[in-house]
N, C-alpha and C positions, 0 to 999 in steps of 0.2 A: 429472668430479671432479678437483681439482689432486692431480698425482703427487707435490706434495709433503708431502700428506696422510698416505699410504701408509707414507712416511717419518719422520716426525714427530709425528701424532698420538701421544699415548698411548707413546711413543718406545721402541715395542718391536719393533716388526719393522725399522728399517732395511735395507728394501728398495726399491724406484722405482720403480713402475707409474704408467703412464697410463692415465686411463678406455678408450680405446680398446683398447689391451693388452687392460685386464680383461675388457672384454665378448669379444673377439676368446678370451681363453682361457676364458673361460666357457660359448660354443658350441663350443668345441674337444672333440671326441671325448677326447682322452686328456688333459680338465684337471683332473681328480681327481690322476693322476700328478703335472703340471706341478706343483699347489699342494703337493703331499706334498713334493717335491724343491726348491721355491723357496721359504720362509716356514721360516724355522729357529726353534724357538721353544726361548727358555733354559728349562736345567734348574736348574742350580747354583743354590746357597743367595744370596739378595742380603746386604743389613745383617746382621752380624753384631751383637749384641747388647752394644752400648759405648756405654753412656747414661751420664752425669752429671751433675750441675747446672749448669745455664747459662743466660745471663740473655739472649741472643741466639737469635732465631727466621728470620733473615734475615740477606743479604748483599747490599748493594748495590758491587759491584764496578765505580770510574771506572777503566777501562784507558787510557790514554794511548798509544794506537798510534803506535808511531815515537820513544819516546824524549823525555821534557821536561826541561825543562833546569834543574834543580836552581836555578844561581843566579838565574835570569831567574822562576823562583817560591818556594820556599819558603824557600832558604837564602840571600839575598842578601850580597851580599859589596860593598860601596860604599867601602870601603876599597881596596880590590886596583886600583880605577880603572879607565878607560876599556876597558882591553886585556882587562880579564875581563867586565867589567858592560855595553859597550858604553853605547849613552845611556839606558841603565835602571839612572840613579843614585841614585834616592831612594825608598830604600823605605821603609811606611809602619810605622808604629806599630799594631798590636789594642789590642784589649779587653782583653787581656793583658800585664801589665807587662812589657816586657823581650823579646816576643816579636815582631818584625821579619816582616814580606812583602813581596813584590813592589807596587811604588807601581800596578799595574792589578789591585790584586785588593780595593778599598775596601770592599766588602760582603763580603768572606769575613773583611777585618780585625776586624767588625764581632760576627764568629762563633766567633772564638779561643777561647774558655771550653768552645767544644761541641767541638773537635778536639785532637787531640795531632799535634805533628809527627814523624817521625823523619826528623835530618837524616843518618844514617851508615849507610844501608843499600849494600850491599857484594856482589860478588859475584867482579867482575874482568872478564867476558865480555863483548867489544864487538860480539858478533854478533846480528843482530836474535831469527833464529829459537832461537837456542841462548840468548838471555839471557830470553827470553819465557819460553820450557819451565821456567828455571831460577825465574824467581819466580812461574809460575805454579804449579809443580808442588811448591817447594823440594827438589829432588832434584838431582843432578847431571847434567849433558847426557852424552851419549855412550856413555851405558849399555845393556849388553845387554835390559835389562827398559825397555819406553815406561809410565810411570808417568801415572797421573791427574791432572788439576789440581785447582786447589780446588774447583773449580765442580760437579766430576765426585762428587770425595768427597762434597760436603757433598750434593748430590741423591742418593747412594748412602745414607746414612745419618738425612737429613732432609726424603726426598722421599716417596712413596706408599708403599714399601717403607721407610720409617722412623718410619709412622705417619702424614703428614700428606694430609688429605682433601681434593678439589675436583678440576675436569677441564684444571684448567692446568696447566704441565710443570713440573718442580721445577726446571728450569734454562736461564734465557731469557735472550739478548742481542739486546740492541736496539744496532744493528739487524744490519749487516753480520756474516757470521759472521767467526771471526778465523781459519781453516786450523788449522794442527798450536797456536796459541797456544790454543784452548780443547780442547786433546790428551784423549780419556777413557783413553786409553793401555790397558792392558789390562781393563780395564772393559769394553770393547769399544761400539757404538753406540749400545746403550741410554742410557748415560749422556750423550753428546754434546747439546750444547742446542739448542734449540728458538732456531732465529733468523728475528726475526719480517720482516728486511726491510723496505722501504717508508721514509716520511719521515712520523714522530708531527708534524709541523707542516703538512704538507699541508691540504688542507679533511675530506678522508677519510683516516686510517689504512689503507695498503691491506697489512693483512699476511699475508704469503705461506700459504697454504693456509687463511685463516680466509674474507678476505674477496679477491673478484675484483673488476675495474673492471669496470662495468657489469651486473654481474650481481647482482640483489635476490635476497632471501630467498625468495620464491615461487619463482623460478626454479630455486634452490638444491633444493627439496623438492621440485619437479614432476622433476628430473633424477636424486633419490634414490628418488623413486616407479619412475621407468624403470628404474634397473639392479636394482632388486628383483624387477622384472617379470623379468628377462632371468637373473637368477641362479638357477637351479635347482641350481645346485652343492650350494647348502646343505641341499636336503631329500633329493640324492640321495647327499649324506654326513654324515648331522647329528651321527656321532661320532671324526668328524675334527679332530684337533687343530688342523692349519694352518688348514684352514676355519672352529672360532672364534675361533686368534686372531684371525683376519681381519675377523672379523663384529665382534667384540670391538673391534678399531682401529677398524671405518669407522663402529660406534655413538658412539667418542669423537670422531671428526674431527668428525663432524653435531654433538655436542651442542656442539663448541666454534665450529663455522660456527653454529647456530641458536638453541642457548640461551642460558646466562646468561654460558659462561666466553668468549665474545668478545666481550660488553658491556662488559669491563674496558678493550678496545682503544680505546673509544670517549671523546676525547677531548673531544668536542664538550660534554658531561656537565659540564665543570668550567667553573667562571666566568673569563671572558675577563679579569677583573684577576688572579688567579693564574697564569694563560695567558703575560701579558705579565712577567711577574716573576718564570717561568723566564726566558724568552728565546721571541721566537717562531722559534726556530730549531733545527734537526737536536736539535745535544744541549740544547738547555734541554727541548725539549718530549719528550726523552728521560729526562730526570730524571722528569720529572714524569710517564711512564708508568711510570717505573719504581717511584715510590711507591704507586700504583695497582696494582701486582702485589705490594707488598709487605703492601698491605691486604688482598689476595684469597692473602697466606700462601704465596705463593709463595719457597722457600726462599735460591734462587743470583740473582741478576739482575746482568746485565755491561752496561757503556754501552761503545757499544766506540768510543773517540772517535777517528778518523785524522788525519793534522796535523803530527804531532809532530816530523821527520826532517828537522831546518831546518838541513838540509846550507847550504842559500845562504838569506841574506837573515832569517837568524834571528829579528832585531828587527823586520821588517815583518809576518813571522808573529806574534811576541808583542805587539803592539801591534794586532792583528787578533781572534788566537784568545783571550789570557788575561782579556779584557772576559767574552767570551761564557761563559768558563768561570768567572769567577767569580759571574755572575749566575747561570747554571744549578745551580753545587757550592752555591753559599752559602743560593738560598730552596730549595735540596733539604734541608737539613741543617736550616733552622727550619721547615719545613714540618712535616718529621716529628717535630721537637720539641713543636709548636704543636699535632700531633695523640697524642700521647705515643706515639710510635711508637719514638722515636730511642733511646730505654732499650733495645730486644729488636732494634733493625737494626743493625748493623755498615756504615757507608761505609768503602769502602777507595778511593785515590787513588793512581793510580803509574800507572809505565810497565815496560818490561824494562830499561832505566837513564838514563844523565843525560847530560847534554851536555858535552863540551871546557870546562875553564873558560877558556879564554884563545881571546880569538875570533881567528878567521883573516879579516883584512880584505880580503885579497890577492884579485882576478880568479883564478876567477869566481866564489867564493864569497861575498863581498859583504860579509862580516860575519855568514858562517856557522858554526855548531857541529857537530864531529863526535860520534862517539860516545862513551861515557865509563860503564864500568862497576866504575868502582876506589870511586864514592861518589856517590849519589843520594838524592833524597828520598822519600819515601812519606806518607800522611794518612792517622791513622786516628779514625772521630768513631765513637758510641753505643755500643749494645749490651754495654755493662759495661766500657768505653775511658771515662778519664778524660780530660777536655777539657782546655784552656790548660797543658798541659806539650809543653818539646822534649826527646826522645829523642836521647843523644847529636851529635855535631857533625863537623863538618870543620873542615880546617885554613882558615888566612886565605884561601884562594886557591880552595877547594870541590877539590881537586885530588886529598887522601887522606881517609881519615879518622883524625880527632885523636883520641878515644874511645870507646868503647861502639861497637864496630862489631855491626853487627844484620844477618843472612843473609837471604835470604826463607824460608829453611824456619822462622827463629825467627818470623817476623813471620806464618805462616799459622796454624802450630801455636798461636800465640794465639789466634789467629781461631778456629781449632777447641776450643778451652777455650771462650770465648764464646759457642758455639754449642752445648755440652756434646755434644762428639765427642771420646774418649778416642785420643789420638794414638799409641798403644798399642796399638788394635786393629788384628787382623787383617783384610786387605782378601782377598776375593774372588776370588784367583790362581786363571785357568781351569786350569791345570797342575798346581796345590795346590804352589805356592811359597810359602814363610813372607814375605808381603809387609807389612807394616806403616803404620798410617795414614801416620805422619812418619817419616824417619830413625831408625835405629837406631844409637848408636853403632859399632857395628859398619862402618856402611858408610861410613864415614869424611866426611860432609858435613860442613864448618863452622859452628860453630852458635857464636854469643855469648850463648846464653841465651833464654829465653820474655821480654817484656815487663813485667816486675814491677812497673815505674817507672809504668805508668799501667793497672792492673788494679788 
C-alpha cells in the first residue's frame, strides 16, 4: 500500500508509513504500544460556527508559480514603448468595451464579460517565499504566529467538518505541491492538501496514493485482502483510539483507490473535443480536472502552474507559456458557464507578484523581468464576482499604483464573503489564541477595502 495513503487519505493522521513498516509493526510484540505513541489523533473543536449567505461553493485557485508579469498580461502598457513592453506591442481588444490584454490571450479576450480584472493589487514584497505567504494567507510575513492560507481556511469551514459530504479531500492541488506556499500554518496537517501528482495529460492519470503504474484493481484488493490477514492488532485492541483512526483512514484510502472517489481522476471519461480545447497539455488538462472536482463538490482546488520567474528571456517564455494559458483559463471559465457552474465557483488567477516593468536587455538576461511587488495583477471570474469590470489601475509605466490599491487580505476576505465564511470568525488556535479568519484592525495589515466595485 502507497505510504502516501497513510498520509493523505482522509487527511487526518499526517504520518508516513510504508506497507512494509506496517506489517513489520504489526508482528511486532510491543505494536499496541508503537500505534498508541505514533498516530496522534485531534481533539480540539474544528469549524466553528460562522455561516452566512453565499453564492460560492468552490474555489478554483490558478497559482502562477514564479511571479507573472502584470504588463506582458493583463495590464498592458503599449504606450511606455519598447523598454517596458518588449515586442509585446499590441494588445487586443475583449468583449468588453474599453478593456485591453495581452495580444496572446485571443480566447480569454473573447471572455471578458465572465471576469473582472484587478490591476492594483499591492503588497511591496519582492521575495518569492514571503510574497506567496503574503497573498496567500493575507497576513503579514514574519510574524510570530504561521497563519493558514486560503485553501486551508476555506477546507477548515467548507470541507467534511463544514458540512460537505463525499470521499474526496476538501483541498486538492494539481499537481506539484507548493512547500510553505500552500502553509496550513497553525491548522496544523489536517488541513494541508491533498497533491495529487502525476501529468492529467498522460494516457493514464497516475495519481500519487490513488492509482500506481502497473498495478490493476484486483491486485489493489488481493493486497488489501493480505494485510487484513496479517493485522490482528485490531481484534486484539478493538477500543483503541489510534487503531480506528487507522482502520477509519485505510477504509477511506481503498474507497478512493477502488470506488467511485477516483473515477473522478479518470480523464479518459470526457470527449476528446473538449480534451483538445483545454490544451492537451500539463495545465489545460489541469483545468479540466479541476472542473471535475468541482462537480464532485470539492471545496479549495489550486492549479499550481510553474513557469513564471522569467529572470532571462522573458518574451520567449510569453510567447511559449501565455498561448497555453489562455487556452486552458479561457474554455475553463465557459466550460463552467456552459455547465452553470460558474455562478457558485470562484476562479482566482495570480501569482505572489508581478514583474520589473522596464526590461533589462543587457547579458545575460536577455530581455528578462525581475521581481516587482509595488503593483500586480489578479482575475477574478463567478461565484457572485461580477465580469467585464477593471479593479483599480497603475500608473502609465505598470510601475506604482495610480488608484484603488487593493492588499491580498482585501482580495481573499472577498472570496470568503462568496463562499459565506464570516471573516470574523474565530479560527481553531491549538494554544486558544484569539486568532481571526482575516485581519483585525488591530493587527495592523493594510487593507484598501473588501471589493464592492464587482460584488
Amino acid at each position: 500500500m502507497n505510504a502516501k495513503l497513510f498520509e493523505n487519505a482522509g487527511g487526518c493522521l499526517g504520518y508516513r508509513i510504508t506497507r512494509r513498516q506496517a506489517i513489520g509493526k504489526a508482528l511486532a510484540g510491543a505494536a499496541g504500544l508503537w500505534l498508541a505513541d505514533s498516530l496522534p489523533i485531534r481533539t480540539w473543536a474544528a469549524a466553528p460556527s460562522a455561516k452566512k449567505a453565499g453564492t460560492a461553493r468552490s474555489v478554483i485557485q490558478i497559482w502562477m508559480w514564479g511571479g507573472p508579469s502584470h504588463i506582458d498580461t493583463f495590464d498592458p502598457k503599449p504606450e511606455a514603448g519598447r523598454n517596458y513592453c518588449g515586442d509585446l506591442l499590441k494588445p487586443i481588444e475583449t468583449n468588453v468595451s474599453g478593456i485591453r490584454i495581452s495580444e496572446l490571450f485571443p480566447l480569454l479576450a473573447r471572455q471578458a464579460d465572465k471576469y473582472s480584472i484587478i490591476r492594483s493589487m499591492t503588497h511591496g514584497n519582492n521575495a518569492h517565499e514571503t510574497a506567496s505567504y503574503m497573498v496567500q494567507t493575507g497576513r503579514k510575513a514574519g510574524e510570530h504566529i504561521v497563519y493558514p492560507c486560503a485553501g486551508a481556511v476555506v477546507s477548515l469551514f467548507k470541507g467534511a467538518e463544514g458540512g460537505v459530504k463525499g470521499q474526496l479531500p476538501s483541498y486538492v492541488v494539481l499537481t506539484e505541491p507548493q512547500g510553505r506556499f500552500d502553509e496550513a500554518g497553525f491548522l496544523g496537517t489536517k488541513y494541508k492538501p491533498f497533491a495529487t501528482g502525476g501529468d492529467p495529460s498522460q494516457p493514464r492519470f497516475m495519481v500519487e496514493g490513488i492509482i500506481a503504474d502497473g498495478i490493476s484493481d484486483a491486485q489493489q484488493r488481493s493486497r488489501r485482502a493480505l494485510l487484513d490477514k496479517l493485522n490482528t492488532l485490531e481484534n486484539l485492541l478493538p477500543d483503541n483510539a489510534a487503531m480506528k483512526a487507522l482502520a477509519k483512514s485505510e477504509d477511506q484510502a481503498y474507497d478512493m483507490i477502488l470506488g467511485d472517489g477516483g473515477k473522478v481522476f479518470d480523464l479518459s471519461t470526457e470527449k476528446e473535443e473538449l480534451r483538445e480545447r483545454y490544451g492537451k497539455n500539463k495545465f489545460g488538462q489541469s483545468c479540466l480536472m479541476a472542473r471535475r472536482l468541482v462537480e464532485e463538490g470539492v471545496p479549495y482546488i489550486t492549479i499550481n502552474y510553474p513557469g513564471w520567474d522569467t529572470h532571462k528571456g522573458n518574451f520567449t517564455t510569453m510567447r511559449r507559456k501565455l498561448p497555453e494559458l489562455d487556452k486552458g483559463m479561457a474554455t475553463l471559465i465557459q466550460d463552467l458557464s456552459e455547465r452553470g457552474l460558474l455562478e457558485t465557483t470562484v476562479v482566482w488567477w495570480g501569482g505572489e507578484f508581478g514583474r520589473t516593468p522596464k526590461v533589462d536587455f543587457a547579458a545575460p538576461w536577455n530581455g528578462g523581468r525581475g521581481h516587482w511587488g509595488k503593483v500586480f495583477s489578479s482575475v477574478v471570474a463567478g461565484g457572485g464576482f461580477k465580469g467585464g469590470h477593471v479593479v483599480g489601475s497603475s500608473d502609465s509605466r505598470g510601475e506604482e499604483v495610480h488608484d484603488r490599491p487593493v492588499y491580498p487580505g482585501d482580495l481573499i476576505a472577498s472570496i470568503y464573503d462568496r463562499l459565506g465564511i464570516d471573516s470574523s470568525a474565530k479560527l481553531p488556535h491549538p494554544e486558544g489564541l484569539d486568532v481571526r479568519v482575516s485581519p483585525t484592525p488591530a493587527e495592523g495589515v493594510p487593507s484598501g477595502g473588501r471589493l464592492k466595485e464587482i460584488v
